[in-house]
VOBA-1610 file (N, C-alpha, C; in pm, whole numbers, padded with zeros to 5 digits, always signed):
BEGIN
Unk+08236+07462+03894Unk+08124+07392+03956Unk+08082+07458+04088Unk+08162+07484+04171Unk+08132+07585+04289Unk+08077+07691+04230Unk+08104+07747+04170Unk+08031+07870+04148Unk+07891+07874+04059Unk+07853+07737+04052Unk+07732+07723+03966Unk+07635+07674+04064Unk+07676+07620+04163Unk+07629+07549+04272Unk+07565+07667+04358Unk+07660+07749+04371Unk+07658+07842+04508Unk+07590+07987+04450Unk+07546+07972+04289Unk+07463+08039+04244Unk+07355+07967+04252Unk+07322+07824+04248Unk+07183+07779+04251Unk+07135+07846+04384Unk+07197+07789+04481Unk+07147+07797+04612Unk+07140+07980+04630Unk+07203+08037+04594Unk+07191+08187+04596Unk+07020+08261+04553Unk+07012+08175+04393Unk+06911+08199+04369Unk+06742+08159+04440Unk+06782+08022+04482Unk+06674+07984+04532Unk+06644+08065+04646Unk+06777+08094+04725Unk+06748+08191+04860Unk+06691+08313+04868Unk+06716+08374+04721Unk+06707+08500+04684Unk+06579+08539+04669Unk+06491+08422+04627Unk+06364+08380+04539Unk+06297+08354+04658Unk+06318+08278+04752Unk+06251+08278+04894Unk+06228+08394+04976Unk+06303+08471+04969Unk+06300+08630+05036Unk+06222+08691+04966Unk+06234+08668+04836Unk+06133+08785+04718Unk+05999+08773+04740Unk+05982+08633+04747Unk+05819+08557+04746Unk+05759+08566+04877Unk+05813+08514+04988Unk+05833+08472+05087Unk+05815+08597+05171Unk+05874+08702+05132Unk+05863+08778+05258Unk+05753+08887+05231Unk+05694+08902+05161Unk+05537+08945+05122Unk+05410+08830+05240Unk+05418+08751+05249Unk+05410+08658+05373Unk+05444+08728+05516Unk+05569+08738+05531Unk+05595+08769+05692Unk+05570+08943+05679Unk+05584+09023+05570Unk+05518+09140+05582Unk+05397+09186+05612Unk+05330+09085+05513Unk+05145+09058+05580Unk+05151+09030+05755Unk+05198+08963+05769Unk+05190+08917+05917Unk+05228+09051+05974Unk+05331+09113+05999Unk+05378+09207+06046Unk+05289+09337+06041Unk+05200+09324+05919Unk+05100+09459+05897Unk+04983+09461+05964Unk+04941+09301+06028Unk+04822+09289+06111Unk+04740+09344+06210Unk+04810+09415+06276Unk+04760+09549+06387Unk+04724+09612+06312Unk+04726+09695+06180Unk+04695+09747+06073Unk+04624+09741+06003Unk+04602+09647+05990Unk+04486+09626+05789Unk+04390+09522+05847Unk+04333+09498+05786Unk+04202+09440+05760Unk+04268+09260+05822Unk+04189+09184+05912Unk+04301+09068+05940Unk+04237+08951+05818Unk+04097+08971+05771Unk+04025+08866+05740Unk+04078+08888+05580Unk+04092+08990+05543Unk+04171+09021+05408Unk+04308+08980+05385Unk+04376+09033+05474Unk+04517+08953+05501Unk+04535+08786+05504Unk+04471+08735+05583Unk+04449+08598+05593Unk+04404+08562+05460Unk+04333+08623+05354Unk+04249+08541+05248Unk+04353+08594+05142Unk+04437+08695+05132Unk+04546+08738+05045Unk+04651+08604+05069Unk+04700+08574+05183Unk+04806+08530+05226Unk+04787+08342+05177Unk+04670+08298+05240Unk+04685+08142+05250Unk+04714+08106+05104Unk+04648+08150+05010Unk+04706+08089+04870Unk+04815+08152+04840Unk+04913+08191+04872Unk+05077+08169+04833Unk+05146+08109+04934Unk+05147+08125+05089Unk+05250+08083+05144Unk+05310+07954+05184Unk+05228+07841+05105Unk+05247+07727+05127Unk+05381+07712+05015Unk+05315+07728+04885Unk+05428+07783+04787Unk+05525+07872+04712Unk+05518+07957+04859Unk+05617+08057+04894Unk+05741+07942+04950Unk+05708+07864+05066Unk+05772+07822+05147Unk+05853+07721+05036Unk+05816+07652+04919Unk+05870+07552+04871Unk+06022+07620+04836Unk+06047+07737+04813Unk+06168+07793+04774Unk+06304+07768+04892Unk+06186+07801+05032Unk+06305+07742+05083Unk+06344+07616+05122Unk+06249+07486+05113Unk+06268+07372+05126Unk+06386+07338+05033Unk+06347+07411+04894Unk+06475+07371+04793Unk+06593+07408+04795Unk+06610+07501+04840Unk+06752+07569+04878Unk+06802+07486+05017Unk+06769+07455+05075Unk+06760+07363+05179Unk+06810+07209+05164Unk+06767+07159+05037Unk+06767+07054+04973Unk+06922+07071+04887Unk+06942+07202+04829Unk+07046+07198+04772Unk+07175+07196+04849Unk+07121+07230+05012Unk+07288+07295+05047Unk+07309+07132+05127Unk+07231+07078+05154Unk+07273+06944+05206Unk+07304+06827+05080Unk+07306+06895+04959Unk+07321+06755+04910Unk+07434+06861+04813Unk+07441+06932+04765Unk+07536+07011+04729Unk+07674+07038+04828Unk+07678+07127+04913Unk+07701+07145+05033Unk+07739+07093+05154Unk+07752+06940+05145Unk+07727+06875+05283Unk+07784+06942+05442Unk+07935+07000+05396Unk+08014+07053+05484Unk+07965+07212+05517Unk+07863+07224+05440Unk+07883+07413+05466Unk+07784+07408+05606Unk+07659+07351+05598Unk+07587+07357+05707Unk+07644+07383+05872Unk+07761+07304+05906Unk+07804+07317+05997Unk+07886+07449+06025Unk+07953+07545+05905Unk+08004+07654+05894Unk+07900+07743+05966Unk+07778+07741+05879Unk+07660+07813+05844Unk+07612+07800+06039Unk+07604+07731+06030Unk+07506+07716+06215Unk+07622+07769+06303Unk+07758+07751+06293Unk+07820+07779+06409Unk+07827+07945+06461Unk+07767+07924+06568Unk+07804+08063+06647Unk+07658+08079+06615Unk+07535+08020+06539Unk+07440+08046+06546Unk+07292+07986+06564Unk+07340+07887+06679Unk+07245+07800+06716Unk+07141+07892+06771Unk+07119+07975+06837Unk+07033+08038+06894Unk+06903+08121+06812Unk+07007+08156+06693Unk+06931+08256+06606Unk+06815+08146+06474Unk+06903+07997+06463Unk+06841+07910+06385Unk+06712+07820+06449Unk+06736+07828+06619Unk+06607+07797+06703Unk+06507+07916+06679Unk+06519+08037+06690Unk+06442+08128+06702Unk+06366+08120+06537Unk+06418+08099+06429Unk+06394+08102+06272Unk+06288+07985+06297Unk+06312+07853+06355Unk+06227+07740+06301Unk+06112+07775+06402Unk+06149+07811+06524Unk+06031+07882+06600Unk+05905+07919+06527Unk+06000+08024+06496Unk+05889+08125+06391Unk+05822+08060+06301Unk+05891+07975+06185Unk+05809+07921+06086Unk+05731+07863+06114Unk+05719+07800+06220Unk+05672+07651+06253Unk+05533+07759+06304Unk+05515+07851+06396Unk+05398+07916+06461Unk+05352+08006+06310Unk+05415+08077+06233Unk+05340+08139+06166Unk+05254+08085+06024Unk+05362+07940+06034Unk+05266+07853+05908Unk+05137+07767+06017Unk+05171+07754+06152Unk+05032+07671+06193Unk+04935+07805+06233Unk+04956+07903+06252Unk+04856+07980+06281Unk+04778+08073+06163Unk+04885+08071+06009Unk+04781+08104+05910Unk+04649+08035+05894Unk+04765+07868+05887Unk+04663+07776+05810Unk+04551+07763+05906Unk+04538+07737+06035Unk+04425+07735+06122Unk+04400+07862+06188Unk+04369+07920+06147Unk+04326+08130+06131Unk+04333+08121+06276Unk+04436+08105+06385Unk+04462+08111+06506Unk+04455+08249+06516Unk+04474+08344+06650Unk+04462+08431+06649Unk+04564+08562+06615Unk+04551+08665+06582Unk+04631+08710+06481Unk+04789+08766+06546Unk+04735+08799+06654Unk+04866+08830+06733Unk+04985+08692+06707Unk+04956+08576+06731Unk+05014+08472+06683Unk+05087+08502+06556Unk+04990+08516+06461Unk+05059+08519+06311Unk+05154+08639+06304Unk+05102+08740+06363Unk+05238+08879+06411Unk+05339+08799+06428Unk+05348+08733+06523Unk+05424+08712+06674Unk+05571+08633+06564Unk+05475+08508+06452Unk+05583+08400+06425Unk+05596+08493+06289Unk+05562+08578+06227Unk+05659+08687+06131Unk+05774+08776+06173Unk+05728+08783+06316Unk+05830+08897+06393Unk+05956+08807+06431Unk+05927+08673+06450Unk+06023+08593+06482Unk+06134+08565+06364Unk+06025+08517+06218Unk+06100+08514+06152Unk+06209+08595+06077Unk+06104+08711+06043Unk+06186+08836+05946Unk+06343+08875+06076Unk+06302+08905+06188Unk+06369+08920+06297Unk+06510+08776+06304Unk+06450+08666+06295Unk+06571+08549+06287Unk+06656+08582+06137Unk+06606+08593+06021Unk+06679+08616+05900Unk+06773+08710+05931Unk+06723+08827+05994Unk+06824+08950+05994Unk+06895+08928+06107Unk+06905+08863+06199Unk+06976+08837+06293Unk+07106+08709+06244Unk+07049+08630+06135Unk+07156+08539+06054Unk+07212+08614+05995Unk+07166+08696+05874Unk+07248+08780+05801Unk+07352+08860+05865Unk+07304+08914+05940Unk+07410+09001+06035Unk+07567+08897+06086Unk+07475+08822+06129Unk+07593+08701+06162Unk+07727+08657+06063Unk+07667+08638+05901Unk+07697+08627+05828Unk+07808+08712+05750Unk+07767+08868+05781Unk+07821+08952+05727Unk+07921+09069+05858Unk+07910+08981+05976Unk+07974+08993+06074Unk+07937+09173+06106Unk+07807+09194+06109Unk+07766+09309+06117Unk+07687+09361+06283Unk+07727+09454+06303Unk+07628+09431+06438Unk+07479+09459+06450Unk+07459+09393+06584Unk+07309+09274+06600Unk+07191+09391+06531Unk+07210+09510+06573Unk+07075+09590+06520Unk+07062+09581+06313Unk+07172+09590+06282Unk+07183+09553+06097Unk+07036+09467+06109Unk+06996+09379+06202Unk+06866+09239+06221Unk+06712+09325+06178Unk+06766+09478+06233Unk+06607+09524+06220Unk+06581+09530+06040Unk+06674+09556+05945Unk+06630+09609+05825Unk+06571+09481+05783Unk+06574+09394+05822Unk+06496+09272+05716Unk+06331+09276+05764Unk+06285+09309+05879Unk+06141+09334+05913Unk+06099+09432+05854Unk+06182+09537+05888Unk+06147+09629+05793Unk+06123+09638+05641Unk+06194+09554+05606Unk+06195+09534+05413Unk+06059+09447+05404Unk+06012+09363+05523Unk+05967+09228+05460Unk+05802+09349+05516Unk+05812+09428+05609Unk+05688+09473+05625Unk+05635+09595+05487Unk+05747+09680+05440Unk+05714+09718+05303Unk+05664+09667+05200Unk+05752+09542+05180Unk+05704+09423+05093Unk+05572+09380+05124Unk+05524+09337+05228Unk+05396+09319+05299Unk+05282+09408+05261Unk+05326+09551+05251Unk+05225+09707+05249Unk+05213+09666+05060Unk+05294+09615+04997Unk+05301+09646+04861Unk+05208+09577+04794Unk+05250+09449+04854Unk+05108+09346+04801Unk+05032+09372+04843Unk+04997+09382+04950Unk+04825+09389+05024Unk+04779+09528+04933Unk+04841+09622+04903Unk+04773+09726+04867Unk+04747+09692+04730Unk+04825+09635+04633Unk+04822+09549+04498Unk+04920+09653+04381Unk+05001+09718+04502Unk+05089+09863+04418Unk+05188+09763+04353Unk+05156+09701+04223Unk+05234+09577+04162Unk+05356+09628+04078Unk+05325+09763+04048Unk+05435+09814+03993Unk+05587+09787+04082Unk+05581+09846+04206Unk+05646+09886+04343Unk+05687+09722+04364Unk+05643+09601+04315Unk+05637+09480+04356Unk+05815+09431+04359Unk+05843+09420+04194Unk+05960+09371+04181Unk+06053+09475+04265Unk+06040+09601+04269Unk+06177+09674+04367Unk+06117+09646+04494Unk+06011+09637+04564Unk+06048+09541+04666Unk+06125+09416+04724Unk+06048+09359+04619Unk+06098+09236+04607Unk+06241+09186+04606Unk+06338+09254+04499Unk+06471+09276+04515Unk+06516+09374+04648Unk+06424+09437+04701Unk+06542+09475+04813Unk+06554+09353+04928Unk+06415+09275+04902Unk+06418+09198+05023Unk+06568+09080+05025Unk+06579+09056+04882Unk+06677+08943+04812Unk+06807+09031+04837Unk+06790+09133+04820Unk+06963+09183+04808Unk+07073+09147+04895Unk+07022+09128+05032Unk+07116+09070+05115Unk+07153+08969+05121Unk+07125+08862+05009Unk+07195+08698+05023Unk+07262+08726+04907Unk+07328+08758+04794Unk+07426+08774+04746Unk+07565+08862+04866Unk+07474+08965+04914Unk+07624+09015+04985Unk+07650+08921+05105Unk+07536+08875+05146Unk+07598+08757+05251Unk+07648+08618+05186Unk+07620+08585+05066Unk+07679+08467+04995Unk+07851+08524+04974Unk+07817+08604+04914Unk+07950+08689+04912Unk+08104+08639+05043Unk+08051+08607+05130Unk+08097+08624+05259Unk+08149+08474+05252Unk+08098+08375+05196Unk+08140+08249+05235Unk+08245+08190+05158Unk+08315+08100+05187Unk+08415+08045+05149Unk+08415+07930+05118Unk+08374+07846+05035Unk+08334+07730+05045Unk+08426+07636+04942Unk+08531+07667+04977Unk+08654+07585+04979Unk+08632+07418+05041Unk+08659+07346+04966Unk+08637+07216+05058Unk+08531+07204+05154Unk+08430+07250+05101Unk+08262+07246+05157Unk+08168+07148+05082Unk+08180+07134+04930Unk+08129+07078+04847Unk+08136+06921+04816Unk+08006+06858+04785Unk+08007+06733+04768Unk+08105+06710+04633Unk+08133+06550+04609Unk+08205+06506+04557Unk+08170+06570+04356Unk+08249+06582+04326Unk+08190+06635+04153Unk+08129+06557+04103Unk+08105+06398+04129Unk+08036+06332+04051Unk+07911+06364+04083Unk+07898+06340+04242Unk+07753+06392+04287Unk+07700+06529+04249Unk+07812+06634+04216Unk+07761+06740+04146Unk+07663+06745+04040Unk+07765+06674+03951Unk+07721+06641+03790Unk+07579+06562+03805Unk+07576+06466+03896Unk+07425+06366+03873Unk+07324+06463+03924Unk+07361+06578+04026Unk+07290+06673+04092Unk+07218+06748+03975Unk+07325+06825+03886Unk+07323+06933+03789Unk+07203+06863+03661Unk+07166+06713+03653Unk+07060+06679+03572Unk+06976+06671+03614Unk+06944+06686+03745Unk+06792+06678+03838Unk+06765+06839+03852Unk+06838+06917+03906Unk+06811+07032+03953Unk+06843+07196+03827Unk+06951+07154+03754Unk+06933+07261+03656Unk+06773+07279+03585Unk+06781+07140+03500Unk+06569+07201+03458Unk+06495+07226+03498Unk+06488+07193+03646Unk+06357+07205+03744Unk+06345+07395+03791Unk+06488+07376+03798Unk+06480+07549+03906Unk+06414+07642+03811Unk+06472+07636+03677Unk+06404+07765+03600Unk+06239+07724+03572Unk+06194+07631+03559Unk+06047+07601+03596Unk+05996+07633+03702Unk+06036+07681+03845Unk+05976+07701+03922Unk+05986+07785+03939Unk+06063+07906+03937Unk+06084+08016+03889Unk+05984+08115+03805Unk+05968+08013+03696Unk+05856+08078+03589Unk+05726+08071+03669Unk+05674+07957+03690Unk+05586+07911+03738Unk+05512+07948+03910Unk+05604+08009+03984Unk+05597+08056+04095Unk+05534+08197+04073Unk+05630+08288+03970Unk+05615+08426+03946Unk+05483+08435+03853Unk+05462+08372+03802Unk+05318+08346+03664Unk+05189+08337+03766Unk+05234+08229+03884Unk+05071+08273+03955Unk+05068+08402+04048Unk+05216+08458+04057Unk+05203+08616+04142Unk+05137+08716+04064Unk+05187+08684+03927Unk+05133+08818+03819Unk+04990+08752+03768Unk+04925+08640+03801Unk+04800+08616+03744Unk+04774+08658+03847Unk+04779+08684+03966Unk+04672+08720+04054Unk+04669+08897+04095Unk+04773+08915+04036Unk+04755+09051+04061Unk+04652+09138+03938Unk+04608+09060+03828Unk+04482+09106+03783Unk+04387+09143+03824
//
């Protein structure tokens, strides 16, 4: 059961980086490209980009109850700087604030992920730059519509939450098995539906 669990949440995380960081790459490419194109690429996915991580989110507190406190310690600073970010780069898409803004809360974010990961994988602090970097490639891939190039983006952006899942121990972290089991009939059918359904409007729109 742990290991079915700690693959859900793996996946969903994995799936948030894939989707998700084509989002903070756009942002990051803004000194660059076109802003009014960027903005009109971007607003129809990143609302339901973001649902990936609400759910993984959803899983580790009700899956998980004990890991959260693992997960934050030693990294209160880096999880202020993450909600920072989200919080400025989802209010400044949606109200086309000015673009340096939308830079500003991608740089925060891609920058907070890799600064967790690092944490995670007990790596030092510069390891933080490769996730801006991945998420601004990822960023160049879509905007340009090089869809081939999409999925190996996409997986490099994900690759680092298996090796940082890798890292955890979640021994006596996990909710009770019953709550597992009542968990495992709500959330096993749903995930592979959103999954399908997430990736189906990436590849309809890349027509």
């Amino acid at each position: 059961m742990e290991a079915l669990w700690l693959t859900v949440l793996g996946v969903l995380t994995a799936g948030y980086f894939a989707l998700a960081g084509f989002d903070y790459g756009s942002g990051l490419l803004l000194p660059f490209r076109s802003r009014a194109e960027t903005y009109r690429s971007v607003t129809q996915f990143f609302l339901g980009n973001e649902v990936w991580l609400v759910a993984a989110i959803g899983v580790l507190f009700a899956a998980f109850p004990r890991l959260e406190g693992e997960l934050l310690s030693g990294a209160h600073s880096t999880f202020t700087l993450l909600l920072a970010g989200l919080v400025l780069f989802m209010a400044s898409v949606q109200l086309r604030l000015w673009w340096w803004l939308v830079f500003t809360g991608a740089l925060m974010v891609s920058a907070g992920w890799g600064l967790f990961l690092a944490h995670l994988l007990d790596a030092p602090w510069p390891v933080a730059f490769v996730m801006p970097v991945l998420f601004a490639v990822h960023g160049w891939v879509f905007q340009t519509r090089r869809w081939k190039l999409f999925p190996v983006t996409a997986s490099l952006c994900a690759l680092p939450i298996p090796l940082a899942f890798g890292s955890i121990d979640v021994t006596g972290l996990m909710a009770h098995p019953d709550t597992l089991g009542l968990l495992a009939w709500v959330a096993i059918p749903i995930i592979p539906l959103v999954v399908v359904l997430q990736w189906s409007i990436v590849a309809l729109s890349s027509r």
